[in-house]
N, C-alpha and C positions, 0 to 999 in steps of 0.2 A: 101388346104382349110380346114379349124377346121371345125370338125365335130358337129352338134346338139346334144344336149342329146339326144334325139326322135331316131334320128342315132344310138346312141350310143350305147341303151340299147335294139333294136331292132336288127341291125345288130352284136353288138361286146358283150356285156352283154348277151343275149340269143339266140342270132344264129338263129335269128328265120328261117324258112325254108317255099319252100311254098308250100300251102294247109295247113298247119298249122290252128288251130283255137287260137287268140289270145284272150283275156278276160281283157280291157282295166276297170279299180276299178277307178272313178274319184267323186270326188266332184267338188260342183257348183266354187267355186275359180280355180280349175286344169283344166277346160274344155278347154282351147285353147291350152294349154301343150297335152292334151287327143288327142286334133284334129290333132295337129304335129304326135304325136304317133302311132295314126290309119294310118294316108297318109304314112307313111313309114312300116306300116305292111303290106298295100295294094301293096306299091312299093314292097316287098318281096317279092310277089307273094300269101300272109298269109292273112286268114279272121278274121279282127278285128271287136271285140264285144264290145261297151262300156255300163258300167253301172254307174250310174248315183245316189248318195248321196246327199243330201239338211242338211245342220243345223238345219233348224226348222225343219223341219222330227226328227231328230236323237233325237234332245232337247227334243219333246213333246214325244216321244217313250219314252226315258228312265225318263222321271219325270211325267209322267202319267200311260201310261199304267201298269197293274200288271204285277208281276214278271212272272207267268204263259203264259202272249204270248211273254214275251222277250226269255223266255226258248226254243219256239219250233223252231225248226232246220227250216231253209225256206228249202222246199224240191225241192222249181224251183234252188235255186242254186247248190244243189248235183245234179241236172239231169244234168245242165250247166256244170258242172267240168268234167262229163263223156267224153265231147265232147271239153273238151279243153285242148290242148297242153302247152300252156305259159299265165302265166298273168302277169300285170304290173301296181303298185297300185302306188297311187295318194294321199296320206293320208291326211285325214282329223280329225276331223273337224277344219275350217277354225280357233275358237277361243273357245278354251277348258274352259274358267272359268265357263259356267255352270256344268262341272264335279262337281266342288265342293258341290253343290246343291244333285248330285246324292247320292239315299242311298245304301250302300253296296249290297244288295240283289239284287238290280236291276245289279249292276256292276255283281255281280257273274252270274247272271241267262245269260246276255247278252255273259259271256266267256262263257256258257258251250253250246249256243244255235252253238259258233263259230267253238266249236271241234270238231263236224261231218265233217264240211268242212275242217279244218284243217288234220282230220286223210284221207280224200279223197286226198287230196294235196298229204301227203306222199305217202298213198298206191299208186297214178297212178305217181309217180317221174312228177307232173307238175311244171317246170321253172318257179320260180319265183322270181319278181323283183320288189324292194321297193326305190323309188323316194324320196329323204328326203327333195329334194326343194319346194312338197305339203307341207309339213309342216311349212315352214319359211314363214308367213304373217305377216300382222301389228297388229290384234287381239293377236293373239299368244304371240308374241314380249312384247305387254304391259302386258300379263296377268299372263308371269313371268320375267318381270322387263329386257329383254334383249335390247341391240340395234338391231333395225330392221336392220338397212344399214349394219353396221358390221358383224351381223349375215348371210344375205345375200351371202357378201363377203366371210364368210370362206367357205360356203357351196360351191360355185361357184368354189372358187379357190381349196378347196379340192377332187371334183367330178374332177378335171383336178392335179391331184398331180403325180408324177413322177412315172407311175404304175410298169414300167423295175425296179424300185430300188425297190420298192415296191415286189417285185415277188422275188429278191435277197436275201432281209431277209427273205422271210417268208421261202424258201426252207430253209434257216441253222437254222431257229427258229425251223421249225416242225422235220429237221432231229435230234436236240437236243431234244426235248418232244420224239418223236417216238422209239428212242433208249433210253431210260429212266424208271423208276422206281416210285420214290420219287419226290415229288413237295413241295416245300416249300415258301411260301409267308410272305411275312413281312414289316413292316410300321409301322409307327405312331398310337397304339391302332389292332394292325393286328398283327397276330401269327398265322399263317393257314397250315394245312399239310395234305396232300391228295398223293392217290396213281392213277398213270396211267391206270394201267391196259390194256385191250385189245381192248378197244375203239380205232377207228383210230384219226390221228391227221388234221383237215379241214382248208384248204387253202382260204381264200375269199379273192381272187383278182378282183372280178367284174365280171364277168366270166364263168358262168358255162357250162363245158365242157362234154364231155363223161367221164371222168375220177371219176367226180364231180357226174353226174346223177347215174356211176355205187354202188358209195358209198352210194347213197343216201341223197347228200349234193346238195338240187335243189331251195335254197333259194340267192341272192344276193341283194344287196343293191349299190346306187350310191347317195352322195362314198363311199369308200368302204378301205377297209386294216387291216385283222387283220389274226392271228393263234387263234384257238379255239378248245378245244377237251371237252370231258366229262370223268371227274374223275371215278375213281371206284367207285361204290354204297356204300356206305357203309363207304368210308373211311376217308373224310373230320374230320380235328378233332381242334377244338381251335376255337381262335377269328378274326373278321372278320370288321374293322371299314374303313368306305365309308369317306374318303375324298373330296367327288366331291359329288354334289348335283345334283340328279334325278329329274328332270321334268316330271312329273305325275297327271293324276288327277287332272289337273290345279295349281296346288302347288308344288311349289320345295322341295321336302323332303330331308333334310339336315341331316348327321352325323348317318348311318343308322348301328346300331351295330348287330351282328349277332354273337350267339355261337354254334359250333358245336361237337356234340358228335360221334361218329359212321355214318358218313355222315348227320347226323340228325339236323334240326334246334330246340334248346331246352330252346334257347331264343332269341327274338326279339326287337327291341330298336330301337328310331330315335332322335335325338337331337331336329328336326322342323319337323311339319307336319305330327307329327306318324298315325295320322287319316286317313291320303289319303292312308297310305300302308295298313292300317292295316281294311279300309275297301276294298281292293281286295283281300289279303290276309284270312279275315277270312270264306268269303262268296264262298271261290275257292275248289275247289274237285282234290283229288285224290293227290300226292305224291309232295305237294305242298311244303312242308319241309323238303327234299331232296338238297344237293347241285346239281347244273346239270351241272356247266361251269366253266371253266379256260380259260379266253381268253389274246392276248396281241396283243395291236393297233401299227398297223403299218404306221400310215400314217400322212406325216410331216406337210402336209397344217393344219391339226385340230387343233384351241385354242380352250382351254377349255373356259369351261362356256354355253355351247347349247347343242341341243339333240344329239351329237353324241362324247362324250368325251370318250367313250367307244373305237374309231377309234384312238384316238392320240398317236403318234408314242412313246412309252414306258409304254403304260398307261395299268395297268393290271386291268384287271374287272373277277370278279365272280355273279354269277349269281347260281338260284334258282327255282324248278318246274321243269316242260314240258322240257323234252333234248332228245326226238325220232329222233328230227330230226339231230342230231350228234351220230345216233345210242345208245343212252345213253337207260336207262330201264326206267325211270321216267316218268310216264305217270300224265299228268294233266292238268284241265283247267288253270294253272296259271304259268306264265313263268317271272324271276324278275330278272335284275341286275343292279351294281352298282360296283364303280368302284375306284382305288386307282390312284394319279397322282405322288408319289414316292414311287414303291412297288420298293422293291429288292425281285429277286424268282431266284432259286437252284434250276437246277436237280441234285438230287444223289450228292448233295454237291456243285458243279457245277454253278454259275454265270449269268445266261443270260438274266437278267434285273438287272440293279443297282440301285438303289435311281431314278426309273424313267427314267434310259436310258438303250438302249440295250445297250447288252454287249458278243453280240455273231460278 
């Protein structure tokens, strides 16, 4: 018998255990997904908590009220996180095109009210787990020009991709980064070189185990398939051009150029939509122009063009900000990436992406 999501990510994705307190994140669209989710944490023997997001809530918050009560940390959620084991988000909102509307200040004050709870996450290692089929609605869909049905489909048929193959490459992808040095990335408009370091190398198969919680890698997502590590501080150096268009903000930000000095961002560029990046970008705190990521998608069900091209199988993404949680030193409210669909990337000379395909 096929297993439910609800199943999936309760018993296989987070092991949940019972007495456990679970911390079920839903919006008004996810609530009968939420309700599956709680009855199988109850089945676990686990206490399910769910909390509850509305759109007009969120819309009139952030295009009304001042930046000063977006900024204060809700303190019932930090007391909530003390007392909880595992959560499972449901993301929203249902239909992002009032982002566009939002002005910068508000976006920033809104990350930095979100870091307290994000650093309480790390600090107590809480399990968690990010639902991408919250995401794929009919708002959404029109309001960056996707097919709803299609998009539906790859999410569906990607959250069910061959995870045994999947676990194959990633063990001879991360033993290639882990034994390694030098990284070198390249593409169309892309000249990128960065050093490993002593950072470890993080396996996201869907899954997080003991192995995963001792690292301090307590985040997954469904679906799921990639190798991801965090470069050396300091050592990213060259240029950086996005092929693959970022959905953000309500707007696809298109052709997003990045130069890097000494791991430093010291210039930034977008072909479309430089607006949407560069109001969370400017209004964000803390080591926000920092490279933080090397990642490489492993997973065959993903076509590009929707929110998760960052997953598809050759697809290398770098990313930017906040990287604690890959043990990385870069502390911030602001975490960004974007992504190449024919990188070729070398370790130490070395091969293991070609023009977009593995090659390990």
């Amino acid at each position: 018998m096929t297993k439910s999501l609800a199943e999936i990510v309760v018993n296989t994705s987070l092991r949940i255990r019972p007495e456990e307190t679970v911390v079920i994140n839903t919006w008004q669209h996810t609530l009968p997904l939420a309700s599956q989710i709680a009855y199988q944490v109850r089945k676990a023997g686990a206490l399910p908590l769910m909390t509850l997001d509305m759109d007009e809530f969120w819309w009139k918050s952030l295009t009304e009220l001042p930046v000063e009560n977006l900024r204060k940390p809700l303190r019932h959620n930090l007391a909530l996180l003390d007392e909880t084991d595992a959560s499972i988000n449901l993301s929203g909102p249902e239909d992002p095109m009032t982002y566009r509307r939002v002005q910068g200040p508000q976006i920033g004050a809104l990350f930095e009210s979100f870091q307290k709870s994000y650093d309480k996450i790390r600090e107590k290692k809480i399990r968690s787990a990010d639902l991408q089929i919250g995401l794929v609605t009919e708002p959404r869909a029109k309001t960056y020009g996707f097919n709803y049905d299609q998009w539906k489909k790859n999410v569906e048929d990607a959250s069910n991709a061959d995870y045994e193959k999947m676990a194959q490459l990633s063990k001879k992808l991360a033993s290639k980064l882990e034994h390694a040095r030098h990284v070198e990335v390249a593409s169309d408009g892309t000249n990128l070189k960065m050093e490993i370091g002593t950072h470890p190398v993080f396996i996201e198969d869907g899954v997080i185990d003991q192995e995963d919680q001792n690292k301090g890698f307590i985040f997954t997502s469904i679906p799921t398939g990639y190798v991801t590590l965090a470069p050396k501080r300091g050592s990213a150096e060259g240029s950086f051009h996005s092929d693959m268009a970022v959905p953000n903000m309500g707007q696809l930000i298109k052709g997003i150029n990045w130069q890097f000095q000494k791991g430093r961002l010291v210039k930034i560029d977008a072909e479309d939509n430089f607006d949407a990046f560069q109001k969370m970008y400017e209004h964000s705190t803390g080591d926000k122009d920092q490279a933080a990521l090397l990642s490489i998608g492993l997973n065959p069900a993903i076509k590009p063009g929707y929110l998760t091209d960052s997953l598809g199988l050759g697809t290398v993404t770098i990313g930017i900000g906040e990287n604690q949680y890959l043990s990385g030193e870069n502390e911030s409210s602001f975490q960004f990436q974007a992504s190449l669909s024919k990188a070729t990337v070398t370790v130490d000379g070395e091969p293991i992406v070609h023009k977009g395909k593995l090659a390990v």
